[in-house]
KEPA-985894 format. One record per residue (C-alpha): x, y, z. Coordinates in nm, 3 decimals, decimal comma. Each point is the difference from the previous one (the first is absolute). Example, Ala and Ser with C-alpha at 12.3 -4.5 7.8 and 13.67 -1.06 7.14 Angstrom:
{c1->1,230 c2->-0,450 c3->0,780};
{c1->0,137 c2->0,344 c3->-0,066};
END
This chain:
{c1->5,846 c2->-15,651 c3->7,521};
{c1->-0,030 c2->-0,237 c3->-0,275};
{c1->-0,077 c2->-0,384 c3->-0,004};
{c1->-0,061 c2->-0,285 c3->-0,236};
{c1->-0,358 c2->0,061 c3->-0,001};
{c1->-0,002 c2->0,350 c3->-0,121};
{c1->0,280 c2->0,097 c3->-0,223};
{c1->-0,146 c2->0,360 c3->-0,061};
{c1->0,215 c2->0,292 c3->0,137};
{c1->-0,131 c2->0,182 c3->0,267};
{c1->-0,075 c2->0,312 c3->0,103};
{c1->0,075 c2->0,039 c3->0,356};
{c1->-0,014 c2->-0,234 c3->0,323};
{c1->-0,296 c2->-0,219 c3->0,027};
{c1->-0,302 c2->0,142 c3->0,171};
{c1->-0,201 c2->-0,142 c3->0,275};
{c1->-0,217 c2->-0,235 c3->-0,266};
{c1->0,298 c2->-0,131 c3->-0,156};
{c1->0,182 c2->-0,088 c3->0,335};
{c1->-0,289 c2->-0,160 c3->0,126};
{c1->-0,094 c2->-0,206 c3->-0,387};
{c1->0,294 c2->-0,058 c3->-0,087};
{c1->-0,067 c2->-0,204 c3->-0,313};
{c1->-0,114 c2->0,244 c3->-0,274};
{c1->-0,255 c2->-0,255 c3->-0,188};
{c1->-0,187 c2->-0,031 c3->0,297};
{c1->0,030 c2->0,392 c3->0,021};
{c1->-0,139 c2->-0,006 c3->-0,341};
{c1->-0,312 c2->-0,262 c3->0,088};
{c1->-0,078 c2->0,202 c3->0,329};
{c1->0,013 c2->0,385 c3->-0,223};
{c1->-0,197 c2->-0,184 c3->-0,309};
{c1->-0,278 c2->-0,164 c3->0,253};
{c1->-0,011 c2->0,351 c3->0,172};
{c1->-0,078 c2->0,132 c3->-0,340};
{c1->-0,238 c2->-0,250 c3->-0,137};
{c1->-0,227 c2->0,061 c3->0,380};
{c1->0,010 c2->0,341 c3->-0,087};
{c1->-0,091 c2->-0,024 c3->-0,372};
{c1->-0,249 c2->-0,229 c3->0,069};
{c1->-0,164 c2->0,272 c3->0,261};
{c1->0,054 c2->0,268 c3->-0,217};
{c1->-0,198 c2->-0,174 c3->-0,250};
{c1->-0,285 c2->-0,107 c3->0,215};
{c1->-0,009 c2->0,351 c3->0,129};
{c1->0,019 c2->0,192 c3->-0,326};
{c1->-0,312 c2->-0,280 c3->-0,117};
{c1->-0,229 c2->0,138 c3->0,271};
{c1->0,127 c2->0,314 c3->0,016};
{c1->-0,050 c2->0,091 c3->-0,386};
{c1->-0,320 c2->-0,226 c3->-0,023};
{c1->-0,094 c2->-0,214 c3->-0,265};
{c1->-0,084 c2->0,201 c3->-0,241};
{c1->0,378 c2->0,025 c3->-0,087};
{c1->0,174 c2->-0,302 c3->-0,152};
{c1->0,207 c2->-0,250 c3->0,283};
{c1->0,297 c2->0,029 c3->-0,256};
{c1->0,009 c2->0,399 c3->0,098};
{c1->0,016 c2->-0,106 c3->0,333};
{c1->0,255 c2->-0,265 c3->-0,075};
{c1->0,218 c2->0,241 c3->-0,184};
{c1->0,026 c2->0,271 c3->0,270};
{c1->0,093 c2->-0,247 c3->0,259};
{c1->0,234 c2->-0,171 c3->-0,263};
{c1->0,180 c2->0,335 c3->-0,053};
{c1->-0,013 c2->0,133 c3->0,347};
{c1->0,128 c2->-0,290 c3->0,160};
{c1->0,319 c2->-0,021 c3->-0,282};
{c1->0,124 c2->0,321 c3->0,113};
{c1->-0,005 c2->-0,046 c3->0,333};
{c1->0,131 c2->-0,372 c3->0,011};
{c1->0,289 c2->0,153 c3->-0,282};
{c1->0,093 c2->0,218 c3->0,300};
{c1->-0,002 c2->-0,317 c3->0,280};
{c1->0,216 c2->-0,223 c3->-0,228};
{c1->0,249 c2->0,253 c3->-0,104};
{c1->0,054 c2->0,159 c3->0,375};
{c1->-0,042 c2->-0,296 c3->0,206};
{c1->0,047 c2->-0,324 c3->-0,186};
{c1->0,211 c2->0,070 c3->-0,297};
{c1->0,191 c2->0,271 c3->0,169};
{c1->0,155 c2->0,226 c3->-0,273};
{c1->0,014 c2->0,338 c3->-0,106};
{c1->0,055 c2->0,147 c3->-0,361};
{c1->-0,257 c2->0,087 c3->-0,269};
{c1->-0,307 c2->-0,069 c3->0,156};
{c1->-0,189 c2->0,067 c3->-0,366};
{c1->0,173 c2->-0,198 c3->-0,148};
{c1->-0,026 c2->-0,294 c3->0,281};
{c1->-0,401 c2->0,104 c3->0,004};
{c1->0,012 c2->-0,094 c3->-0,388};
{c1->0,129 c2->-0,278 c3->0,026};
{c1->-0,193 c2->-0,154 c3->0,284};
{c1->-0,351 c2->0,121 c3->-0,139};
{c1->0,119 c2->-0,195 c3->-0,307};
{c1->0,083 c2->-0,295 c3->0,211};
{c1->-0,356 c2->0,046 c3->0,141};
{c1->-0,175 c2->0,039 c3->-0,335};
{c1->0,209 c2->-0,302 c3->-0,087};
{c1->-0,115 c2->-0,207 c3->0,300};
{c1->-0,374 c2->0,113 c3->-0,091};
{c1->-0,055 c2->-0,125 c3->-0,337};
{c1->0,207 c2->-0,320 c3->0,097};
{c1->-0,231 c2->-0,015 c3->0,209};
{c1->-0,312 c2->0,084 c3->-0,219};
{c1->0,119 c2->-0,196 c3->-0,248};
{c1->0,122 c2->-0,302 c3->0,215};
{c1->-0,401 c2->-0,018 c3->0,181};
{c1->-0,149 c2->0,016 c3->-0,315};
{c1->0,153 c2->-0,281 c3->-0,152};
{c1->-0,042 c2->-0,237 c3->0,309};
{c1->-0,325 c2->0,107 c3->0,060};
{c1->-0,189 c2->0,150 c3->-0,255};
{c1->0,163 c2->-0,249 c3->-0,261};
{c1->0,073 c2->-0,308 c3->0,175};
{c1->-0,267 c2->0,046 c3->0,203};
{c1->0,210 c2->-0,054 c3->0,383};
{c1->-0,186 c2->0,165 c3->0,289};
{c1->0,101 c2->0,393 c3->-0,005};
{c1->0,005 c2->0,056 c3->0,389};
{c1->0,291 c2->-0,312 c3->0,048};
{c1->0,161 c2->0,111 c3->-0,304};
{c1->0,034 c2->0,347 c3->0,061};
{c1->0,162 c2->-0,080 c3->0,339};
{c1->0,249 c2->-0,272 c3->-0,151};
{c1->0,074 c2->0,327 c3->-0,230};
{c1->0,030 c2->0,254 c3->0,230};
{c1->0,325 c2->-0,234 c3->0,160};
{c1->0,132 c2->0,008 c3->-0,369};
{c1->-0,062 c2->0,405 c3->-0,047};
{c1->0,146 c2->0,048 c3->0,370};
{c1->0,313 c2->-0,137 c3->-0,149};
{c1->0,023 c2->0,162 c3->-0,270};
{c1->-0,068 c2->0,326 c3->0,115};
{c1->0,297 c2->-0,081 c3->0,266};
{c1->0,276 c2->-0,124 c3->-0,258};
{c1->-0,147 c2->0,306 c3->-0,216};
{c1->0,084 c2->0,290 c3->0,266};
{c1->0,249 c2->-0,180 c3->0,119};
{c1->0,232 c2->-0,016 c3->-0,318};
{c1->-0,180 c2->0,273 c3->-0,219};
{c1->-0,167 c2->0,247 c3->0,244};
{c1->0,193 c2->0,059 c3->0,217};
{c1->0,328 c2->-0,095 c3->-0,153};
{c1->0,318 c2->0,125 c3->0,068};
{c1->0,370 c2->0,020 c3->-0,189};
{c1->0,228 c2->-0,143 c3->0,229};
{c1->0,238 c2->0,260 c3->0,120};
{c1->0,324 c2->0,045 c3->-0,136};
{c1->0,302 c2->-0,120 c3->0,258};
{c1->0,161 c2->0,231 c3->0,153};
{c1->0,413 c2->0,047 c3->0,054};
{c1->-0,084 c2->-0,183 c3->0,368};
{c1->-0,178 c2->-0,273 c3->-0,153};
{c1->0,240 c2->-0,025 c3->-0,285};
{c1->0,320 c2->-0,049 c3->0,223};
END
């Protein structure tokens, strides 16, 4: 049940996603660009739908917020695979998320606001930073777990 690749203990056998991807970064890259087409329609939708008499950055923060939960709940069941305190795992990856965001706020508006780089280019050479990030963040802070204790079989 475990390999080199993903060191976290698991919850039960793998289910028909993780048999057929086996490798859980691409499970991760497949899950996050799931998300992100969602988010982005959310967005678009919530824009048209609420008109614009209400600020895009309502808009942006529904989706932002709607889309968390629901990729918290991907990750942890299907890519990360554990069980446990799922507040406290939902902390902690909302603060790798917040994290990711103003690195990534504060990363575009240095390149491009200060040094003047093109913000579309940037933001995409970014994103492959905050993707990486956000994967070594859930991956070892998230959705961390203690390794279990050996038992008398394991001992022996």
């Amino acid at each position: 049940m475990k390999d080199d690749n993903d060191p976290l203990p698991r919850s039960g056998p793998p289910g028909p996603l993780q048999r057929l991807i086996k490798d859980q970064r691409v499970l991760f890259l497949l899950v996050g660009g799931a998300n992100t087409a969602f988010s982005t329609a959310l967005f678009a939708g919530l824009v048209l739908l609420l008109g614009p008499k209400v600020p895009s950055v309502v808009s942006l923060g529904i989706a932002w917020v709607v889309s968390l939960v629901l990729v918290f709940f991907v990750y942890r069941r299907l890519v990360f695979r554990v069980s446990g305190n799922g507040w406290r795992d939902f902390l902690r990856f909302t603060s790798v998320n917040v994290g990711s965001l103003l690195l990534n706020m504060g990363a575009l508006a240095l390149l491009a606001d200060v040094l003047g780089l093109p913000a579309i280019p940037t933001q995409i050479a970014i994103t492959v930073l905050v993707v990486i990030f956000n994967y070594v963040g859930h991956k070892h802070f998230s959705f961390r777990r203690r390794p279990e204790p050996p038992t008398a079989e394991k001992k022996e």
